[in-house]
Backbone as JSON, one array per atom type, in Angstrom:
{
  "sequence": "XXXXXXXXXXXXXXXXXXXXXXXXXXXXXXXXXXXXXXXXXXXXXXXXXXXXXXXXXXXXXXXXXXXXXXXXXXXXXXXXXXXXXXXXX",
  "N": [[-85.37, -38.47, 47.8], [-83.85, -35.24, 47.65], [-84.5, -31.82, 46.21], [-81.43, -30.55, 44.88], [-80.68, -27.31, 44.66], [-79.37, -24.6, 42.77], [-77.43, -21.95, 44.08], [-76.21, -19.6, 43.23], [-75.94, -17.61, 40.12], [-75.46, -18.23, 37.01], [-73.51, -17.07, 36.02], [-71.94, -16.34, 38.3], [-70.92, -18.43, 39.37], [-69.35, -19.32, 37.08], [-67.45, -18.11, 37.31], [-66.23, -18.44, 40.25], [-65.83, -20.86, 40.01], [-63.99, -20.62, 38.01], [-61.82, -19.5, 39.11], [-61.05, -20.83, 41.33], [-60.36, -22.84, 40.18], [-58.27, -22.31, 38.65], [-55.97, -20.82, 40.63], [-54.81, -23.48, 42.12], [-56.01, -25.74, 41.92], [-55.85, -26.54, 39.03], [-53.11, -27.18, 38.81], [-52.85, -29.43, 40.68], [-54.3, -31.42, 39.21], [-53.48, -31.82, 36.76], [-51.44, -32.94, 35.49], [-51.27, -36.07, 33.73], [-53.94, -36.25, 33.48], [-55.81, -35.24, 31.26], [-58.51, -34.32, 29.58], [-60.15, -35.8, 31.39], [-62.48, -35.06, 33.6], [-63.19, -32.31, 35.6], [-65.12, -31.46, 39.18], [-65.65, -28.91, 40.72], [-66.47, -27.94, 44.17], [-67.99, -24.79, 44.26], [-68.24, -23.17, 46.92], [-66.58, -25.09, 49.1], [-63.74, -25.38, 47.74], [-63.73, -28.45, 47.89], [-62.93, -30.96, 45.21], [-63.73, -33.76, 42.89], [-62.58, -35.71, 40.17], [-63.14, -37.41, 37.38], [-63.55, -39.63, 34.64], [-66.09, -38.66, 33.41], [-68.54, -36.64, 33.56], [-71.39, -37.04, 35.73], [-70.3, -39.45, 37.58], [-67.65, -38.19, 38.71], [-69.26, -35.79, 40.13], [-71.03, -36.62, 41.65], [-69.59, -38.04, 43.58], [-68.56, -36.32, 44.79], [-70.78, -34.47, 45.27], [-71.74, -36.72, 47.86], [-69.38, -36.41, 49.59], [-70.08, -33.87, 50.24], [-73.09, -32.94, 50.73], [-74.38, -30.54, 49.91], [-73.1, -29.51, 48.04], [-72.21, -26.9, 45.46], [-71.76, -27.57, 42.52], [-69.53, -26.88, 39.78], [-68.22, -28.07, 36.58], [-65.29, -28.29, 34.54], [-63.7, -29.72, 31.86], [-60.42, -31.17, 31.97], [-57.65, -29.51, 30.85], [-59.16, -28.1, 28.49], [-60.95, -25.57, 27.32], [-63.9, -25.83, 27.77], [-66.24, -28.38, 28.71], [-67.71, -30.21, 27.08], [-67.75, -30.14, 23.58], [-68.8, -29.53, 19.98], [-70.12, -30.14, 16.81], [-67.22, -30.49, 14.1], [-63.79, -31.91, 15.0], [-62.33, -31.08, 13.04], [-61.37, -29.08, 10.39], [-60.59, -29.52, 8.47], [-60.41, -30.18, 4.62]],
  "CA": [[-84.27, -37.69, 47.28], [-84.28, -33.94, 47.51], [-83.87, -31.38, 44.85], [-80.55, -29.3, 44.8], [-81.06, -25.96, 43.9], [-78.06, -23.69, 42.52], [-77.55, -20.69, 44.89], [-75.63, -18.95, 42.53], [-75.91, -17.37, 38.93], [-74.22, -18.75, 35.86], [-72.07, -16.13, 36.22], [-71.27, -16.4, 39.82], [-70.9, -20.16, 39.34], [-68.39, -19.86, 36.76], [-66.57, -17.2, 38.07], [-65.4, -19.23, 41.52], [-64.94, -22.1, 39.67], [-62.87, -20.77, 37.35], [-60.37, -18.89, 40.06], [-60.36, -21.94, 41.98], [-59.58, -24.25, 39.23], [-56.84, -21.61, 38.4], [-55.38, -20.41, 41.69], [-54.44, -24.07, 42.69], [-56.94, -27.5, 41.51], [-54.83, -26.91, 37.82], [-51.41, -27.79, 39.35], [-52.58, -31.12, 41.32], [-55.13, -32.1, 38.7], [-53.42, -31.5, 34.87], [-50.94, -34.21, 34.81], [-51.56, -37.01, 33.74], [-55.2, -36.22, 33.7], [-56.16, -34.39, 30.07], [-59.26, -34.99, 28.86], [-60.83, -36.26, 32.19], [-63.88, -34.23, 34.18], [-62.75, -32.09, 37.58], [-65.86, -30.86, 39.21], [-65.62, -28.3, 41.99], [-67.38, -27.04, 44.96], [-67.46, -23.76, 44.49], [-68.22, -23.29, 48.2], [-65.77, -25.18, 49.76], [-63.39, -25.6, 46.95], [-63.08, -29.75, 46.86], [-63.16, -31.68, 44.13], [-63.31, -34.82, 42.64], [-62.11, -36.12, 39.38], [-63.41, -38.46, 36.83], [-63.77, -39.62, 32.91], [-67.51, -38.16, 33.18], [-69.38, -35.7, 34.49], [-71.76, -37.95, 36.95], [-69.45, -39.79, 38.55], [-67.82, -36.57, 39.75], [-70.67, -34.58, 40.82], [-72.0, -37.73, 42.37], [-68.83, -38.3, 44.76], [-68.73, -34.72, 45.47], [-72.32, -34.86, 46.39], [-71.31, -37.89, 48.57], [-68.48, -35.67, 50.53], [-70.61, -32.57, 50.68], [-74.77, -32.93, 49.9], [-75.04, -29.1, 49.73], [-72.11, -28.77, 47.35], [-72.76, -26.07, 44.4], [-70.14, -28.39, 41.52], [-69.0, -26.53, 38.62], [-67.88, -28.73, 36.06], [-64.35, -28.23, 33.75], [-62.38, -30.85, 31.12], [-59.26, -30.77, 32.2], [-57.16, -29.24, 29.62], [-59.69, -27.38, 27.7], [-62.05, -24.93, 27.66], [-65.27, -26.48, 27.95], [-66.69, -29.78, 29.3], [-67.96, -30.47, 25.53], [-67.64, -28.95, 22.36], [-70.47, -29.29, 19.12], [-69.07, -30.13, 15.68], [-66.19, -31.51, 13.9], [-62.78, -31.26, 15.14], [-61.31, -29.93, 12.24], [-62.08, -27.93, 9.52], [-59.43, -29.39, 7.09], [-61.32, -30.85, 3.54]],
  "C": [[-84.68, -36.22, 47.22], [-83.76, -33.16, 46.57], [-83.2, -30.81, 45.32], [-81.15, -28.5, 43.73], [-79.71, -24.83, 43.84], [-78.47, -22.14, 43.81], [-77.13, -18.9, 44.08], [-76.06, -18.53, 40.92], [-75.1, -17.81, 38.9], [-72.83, -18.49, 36.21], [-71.12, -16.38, 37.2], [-70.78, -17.65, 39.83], [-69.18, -20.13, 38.67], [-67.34, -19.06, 37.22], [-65.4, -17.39, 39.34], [-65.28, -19.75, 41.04], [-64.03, -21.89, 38.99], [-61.68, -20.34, 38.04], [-60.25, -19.95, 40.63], [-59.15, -22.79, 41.33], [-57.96, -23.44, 39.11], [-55.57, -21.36, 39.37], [-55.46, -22.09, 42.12], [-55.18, -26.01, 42.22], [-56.08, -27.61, 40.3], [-53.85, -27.81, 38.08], [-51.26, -29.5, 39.98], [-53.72, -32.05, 40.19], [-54.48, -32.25, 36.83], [-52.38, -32.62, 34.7], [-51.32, -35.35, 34.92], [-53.41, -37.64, 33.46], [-55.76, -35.72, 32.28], [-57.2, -35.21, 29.64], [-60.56, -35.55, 29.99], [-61.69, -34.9, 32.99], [-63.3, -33.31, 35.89], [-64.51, -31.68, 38.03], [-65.43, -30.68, 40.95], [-66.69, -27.83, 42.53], [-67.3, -25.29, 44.89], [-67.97, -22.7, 45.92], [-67.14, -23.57, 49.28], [-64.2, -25.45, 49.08], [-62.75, -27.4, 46.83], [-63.6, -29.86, 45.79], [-62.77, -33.05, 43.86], [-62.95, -35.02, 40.69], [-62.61, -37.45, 38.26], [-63.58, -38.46, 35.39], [-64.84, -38.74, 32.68], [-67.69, -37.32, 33.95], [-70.39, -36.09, 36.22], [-71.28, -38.32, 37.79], [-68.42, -38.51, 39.43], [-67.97, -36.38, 40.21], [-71.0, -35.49, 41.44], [-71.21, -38.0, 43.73], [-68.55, -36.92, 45.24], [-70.09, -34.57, 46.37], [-72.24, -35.84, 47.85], [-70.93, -37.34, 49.98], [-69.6, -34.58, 51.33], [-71.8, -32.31, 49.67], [-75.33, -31.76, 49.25], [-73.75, -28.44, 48.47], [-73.12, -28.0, 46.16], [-71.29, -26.72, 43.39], [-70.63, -27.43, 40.41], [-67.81, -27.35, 38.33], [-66.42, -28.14, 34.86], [-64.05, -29.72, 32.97], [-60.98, -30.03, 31.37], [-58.2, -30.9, 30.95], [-57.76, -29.01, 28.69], [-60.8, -26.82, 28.32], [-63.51, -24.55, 27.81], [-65.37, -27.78, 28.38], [-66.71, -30.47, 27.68], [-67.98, -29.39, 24.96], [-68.65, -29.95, 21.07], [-68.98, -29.57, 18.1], [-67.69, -31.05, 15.19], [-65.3, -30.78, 14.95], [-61.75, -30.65, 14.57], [-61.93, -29.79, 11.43], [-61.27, -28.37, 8.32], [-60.49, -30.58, 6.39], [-60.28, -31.83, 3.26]]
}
């Protein structure tokens, strides 16, 4: 097995993924989907779709060995979040 190695900064990483996701993966990926994992190439812009992160990145890998995946939850603004979910006592 060989190691992938990011090509890109953070920055640069999230930067395409996030115009992708925006300019066009949103629209065929948000219904019906909330809550579930997209992860893009931000290279060639596919993606695949799944509950998790792994599975994902793993069939992306699959398609395209050299992909660079940046990961989203679809319908929010992080993959995970830390903490409760509310704040009410």
């Amino acid at each position: 097995m060989s190691v992938r190695q990011r090509r890109y900064s953070k920055e640069e990483m999230y930067r395409r993924g996030q115009d992708l996701y925006e300019s066009g993966i949103r629209a065929q990926v948000e219904a019906g989907n909330e809550g579930r994992i997209v992860a893009i190439d931000i290279e060639t812009g596919a993606f695949e779709v799944d509950n998790t992160v792994i599975p994902a990145t793993d069939r992306l890998f699959e398609r395209y060995p050299e992909a660079q995946p940046w990961v989203i939850r679809i319908g929010h603004r992080a993959v995970y979040h830390f903490g409760s979910k509310s704040l009410k006592k």
